[in-house]
C-alpha positions in Angstrom: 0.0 0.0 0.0 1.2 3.3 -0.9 0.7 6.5 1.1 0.2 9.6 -0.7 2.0 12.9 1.6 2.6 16.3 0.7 5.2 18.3 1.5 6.5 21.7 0.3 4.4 21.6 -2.6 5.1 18.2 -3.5 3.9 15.2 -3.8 5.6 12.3 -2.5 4.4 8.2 -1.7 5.6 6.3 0.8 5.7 2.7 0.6 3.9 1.4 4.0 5.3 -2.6 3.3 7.2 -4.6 5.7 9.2 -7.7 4.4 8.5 -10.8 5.9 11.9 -11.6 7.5 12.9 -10.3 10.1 9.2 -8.3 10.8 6.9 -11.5 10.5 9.3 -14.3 10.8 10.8 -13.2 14.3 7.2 -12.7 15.5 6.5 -16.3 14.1 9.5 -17.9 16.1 8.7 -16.4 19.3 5.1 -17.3 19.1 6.3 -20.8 18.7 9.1 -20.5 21.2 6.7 -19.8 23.9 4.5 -22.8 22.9 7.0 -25.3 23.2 7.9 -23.7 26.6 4.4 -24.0 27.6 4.2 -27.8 26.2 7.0 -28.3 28.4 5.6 -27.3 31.5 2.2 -29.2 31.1 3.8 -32.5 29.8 5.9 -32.2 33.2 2.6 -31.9 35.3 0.2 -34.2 33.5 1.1 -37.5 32.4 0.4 -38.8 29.2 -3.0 -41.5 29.1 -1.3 -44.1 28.7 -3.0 -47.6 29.4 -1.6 -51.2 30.6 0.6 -53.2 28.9 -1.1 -55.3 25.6 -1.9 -58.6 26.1 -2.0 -60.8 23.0 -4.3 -63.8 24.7 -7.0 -60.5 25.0 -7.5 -58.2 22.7 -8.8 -55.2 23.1 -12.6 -54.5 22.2 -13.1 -51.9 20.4 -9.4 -51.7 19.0 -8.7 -47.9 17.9 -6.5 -45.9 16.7 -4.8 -42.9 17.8 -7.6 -40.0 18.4 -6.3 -38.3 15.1 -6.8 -41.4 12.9 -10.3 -42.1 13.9 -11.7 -39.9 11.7 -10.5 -42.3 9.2 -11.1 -45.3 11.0 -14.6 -44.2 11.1 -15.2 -43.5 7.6 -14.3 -47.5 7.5 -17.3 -48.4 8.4 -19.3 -46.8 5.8 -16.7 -47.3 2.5 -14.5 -49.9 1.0 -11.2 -49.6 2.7 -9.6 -49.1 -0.1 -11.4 -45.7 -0.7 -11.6 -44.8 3.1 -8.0 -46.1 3.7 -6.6 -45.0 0.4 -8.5 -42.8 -1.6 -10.0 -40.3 0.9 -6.9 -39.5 2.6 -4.8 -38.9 -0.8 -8.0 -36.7 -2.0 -7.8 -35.2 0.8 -4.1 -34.3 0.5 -4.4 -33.7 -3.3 -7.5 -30.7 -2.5 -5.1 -28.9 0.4 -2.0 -28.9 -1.9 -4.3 -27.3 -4.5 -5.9 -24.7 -2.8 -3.2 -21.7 -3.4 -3.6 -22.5 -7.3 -7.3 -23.1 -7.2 -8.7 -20.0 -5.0 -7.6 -16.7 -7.4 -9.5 -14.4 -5.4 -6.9 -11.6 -4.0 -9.4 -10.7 -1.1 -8.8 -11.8 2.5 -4.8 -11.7 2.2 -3.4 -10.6 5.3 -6.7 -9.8 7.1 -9.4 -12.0 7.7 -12.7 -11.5 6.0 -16.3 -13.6 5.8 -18.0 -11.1 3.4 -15.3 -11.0 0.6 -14.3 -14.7 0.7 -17.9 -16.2 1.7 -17.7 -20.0 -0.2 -13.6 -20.8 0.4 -14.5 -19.7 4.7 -17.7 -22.1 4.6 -16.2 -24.9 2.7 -13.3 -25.0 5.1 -15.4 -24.6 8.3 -17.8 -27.2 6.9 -14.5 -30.2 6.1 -13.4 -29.1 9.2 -16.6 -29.4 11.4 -17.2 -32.4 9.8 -13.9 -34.2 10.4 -13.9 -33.4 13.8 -17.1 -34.5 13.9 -16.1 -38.1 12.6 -13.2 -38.2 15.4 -16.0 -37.3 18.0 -18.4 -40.5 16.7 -15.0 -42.5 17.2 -14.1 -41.8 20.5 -16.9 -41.5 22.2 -20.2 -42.9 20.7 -18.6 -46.4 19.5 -18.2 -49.4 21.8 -17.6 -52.8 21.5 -17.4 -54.6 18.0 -17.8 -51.2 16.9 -20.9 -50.8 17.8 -22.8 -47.0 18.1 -23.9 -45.6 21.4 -25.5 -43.1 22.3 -23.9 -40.8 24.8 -26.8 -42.0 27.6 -26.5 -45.4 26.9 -24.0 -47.3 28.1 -21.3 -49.7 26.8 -22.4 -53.9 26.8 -21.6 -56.5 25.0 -25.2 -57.6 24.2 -26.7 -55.1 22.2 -29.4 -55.5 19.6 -28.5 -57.0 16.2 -27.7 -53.9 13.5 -29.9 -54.7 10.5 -28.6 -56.3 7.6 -27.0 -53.9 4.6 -28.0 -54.0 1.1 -26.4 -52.8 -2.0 -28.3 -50.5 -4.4 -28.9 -52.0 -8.2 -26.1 -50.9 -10.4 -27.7 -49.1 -12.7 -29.6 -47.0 -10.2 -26.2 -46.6 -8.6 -24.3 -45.4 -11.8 -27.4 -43.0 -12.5 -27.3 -41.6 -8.8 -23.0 -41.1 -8.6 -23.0 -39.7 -12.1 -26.3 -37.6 -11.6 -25.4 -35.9 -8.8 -21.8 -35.1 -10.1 -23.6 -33.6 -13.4 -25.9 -31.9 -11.1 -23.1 -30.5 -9.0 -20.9 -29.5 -12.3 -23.7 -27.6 -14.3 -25.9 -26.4 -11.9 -23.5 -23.6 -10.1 -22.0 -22.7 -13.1 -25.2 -21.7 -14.3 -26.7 -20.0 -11.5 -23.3 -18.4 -10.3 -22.6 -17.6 -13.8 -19.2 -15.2 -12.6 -18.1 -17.9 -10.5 -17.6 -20.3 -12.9 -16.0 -17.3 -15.4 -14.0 -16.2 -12.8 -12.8 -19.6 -11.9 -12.5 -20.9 -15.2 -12.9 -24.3 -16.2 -9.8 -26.4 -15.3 -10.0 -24.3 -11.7 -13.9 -24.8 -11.4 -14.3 -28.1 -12.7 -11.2 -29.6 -9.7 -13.0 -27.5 -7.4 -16.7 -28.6 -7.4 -15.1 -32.0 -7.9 -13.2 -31.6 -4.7 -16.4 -30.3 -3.1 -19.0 -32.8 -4.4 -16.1 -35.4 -3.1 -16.8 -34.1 0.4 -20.6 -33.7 0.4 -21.1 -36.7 -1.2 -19.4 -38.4 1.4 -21.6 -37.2 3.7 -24.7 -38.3 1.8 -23.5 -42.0 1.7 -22.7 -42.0 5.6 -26.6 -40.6 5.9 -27.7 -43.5 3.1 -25.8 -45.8 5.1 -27.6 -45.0 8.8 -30.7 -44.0 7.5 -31.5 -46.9 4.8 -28.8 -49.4 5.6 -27.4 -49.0 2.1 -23.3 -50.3 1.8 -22.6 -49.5 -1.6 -24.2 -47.3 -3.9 -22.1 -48.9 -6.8 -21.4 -52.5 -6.2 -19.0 -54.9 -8.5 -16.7 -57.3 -8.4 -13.7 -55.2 -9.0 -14.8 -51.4 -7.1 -16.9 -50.5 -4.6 -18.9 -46.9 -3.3 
């Protein structure tokens, strides 16, 4: 930013920029100085959970992962593993590497902004709800054999039988996945006609793609609770 001054009858403009080292950086370093410090001094006063020793004649029931991977281990239950073990997490990956070459909109740099930057703030808050969300379901509302509780009821063994799962037809499965992809593609550019102009087509068609990935992820855990459906596309060599 450039400030316009006057003096003695001309007109002079001072460049208000800092550079990023030593101005940002230093702050940066000392921020993080003071939280390893302060992870110091809680570590020393509160131990880490750490439970018994593992017996191999009895295994634990449920078996989970570290509270960061149950997110994941979560989405297990609903998908193939080789999309929730594989697949998910290297999207997942893939869409945060992109997002500096996807999202060309100058606003928001430096200062944060809701108004000016409305869809990339509620997309993220939305993934980031949602994964936390996941981890919450993992730790706390599943029990043994993986079983869902609610947070009143309490963990047993003898619980009812779930229902058994079905697979959708494959044709009505093909015309749901690719429907609602062709749904997702056409009907924003059409109704936010500057957004898709702005955006362009390589940068709008990975980012819908990367957004109908995420809420259509959501709409197969709700098939799977609400209608007991596993797969929406079934055969012998991929499943969704």
């Amino acid at each position: 930013m450039e400030v316009r001054q006057e003096k003695k009858g001309l007109v002079e403009f001072k460049d208000d920029k800092v550079f990023a080292w030593p101005t940002l950086v230093a702050k940066e370093f000392l921020a993080a100085i003071f939280v390893t410090v302060g992870l110091l001094f809680y570590s020393y006063f509160v131990d880490a959970p750490l439970r018994e020793l593992s017996n191999p004649g009895q295994a634990e029931n449920p078996a989970k992962a570290p509270w960061y991977f149950l997110g994941l281990q979560e989405v297990l239950v609903y998908f193939d593993p080789w999309y929730a073990g594989v697949v998910l997490p290297s999207i997942i990956i893939l869409g945060l590497i992109l997002i500096p070459y996807l999202d060309n909109n100058p606003k928001g740099n430096g200062y944060y902004t809701f108004k000016e930057r409305k869809f990339a703030v509620t997309t993220f808050v939305f993934g980031y709800i949602f994964w936390y969300i996941l981890i919450y379901i993992g730790t706390a509302l599943r029990g043994p054999f993986w079983s869902f509780f609610w947070p009143w009821e309490q963990w047993t063994h003898d619980f009812p039988t779930p229902p058994p799962l079905h697979d959708l037809p494959l044709p009505l499965g093909i015309i749901l996945l690719g429907g609602f992809y062709f749904a997702g593609l056409t009907l924003p550019a059409l109704v936010k006609r500057d957004f898709f102009l702005k955006l362009g087509v390589i940068r709008y068609s990975l980012t819908m793609g990367l957004l109908l990935t995420m809420v259509g992820t959501v709409i197969k855990m709700f098939f799977r609770l609400a209608f007991n459906v596993k797969y929406i596309i079934a055969t012998p060599w991929i499943n969704i």
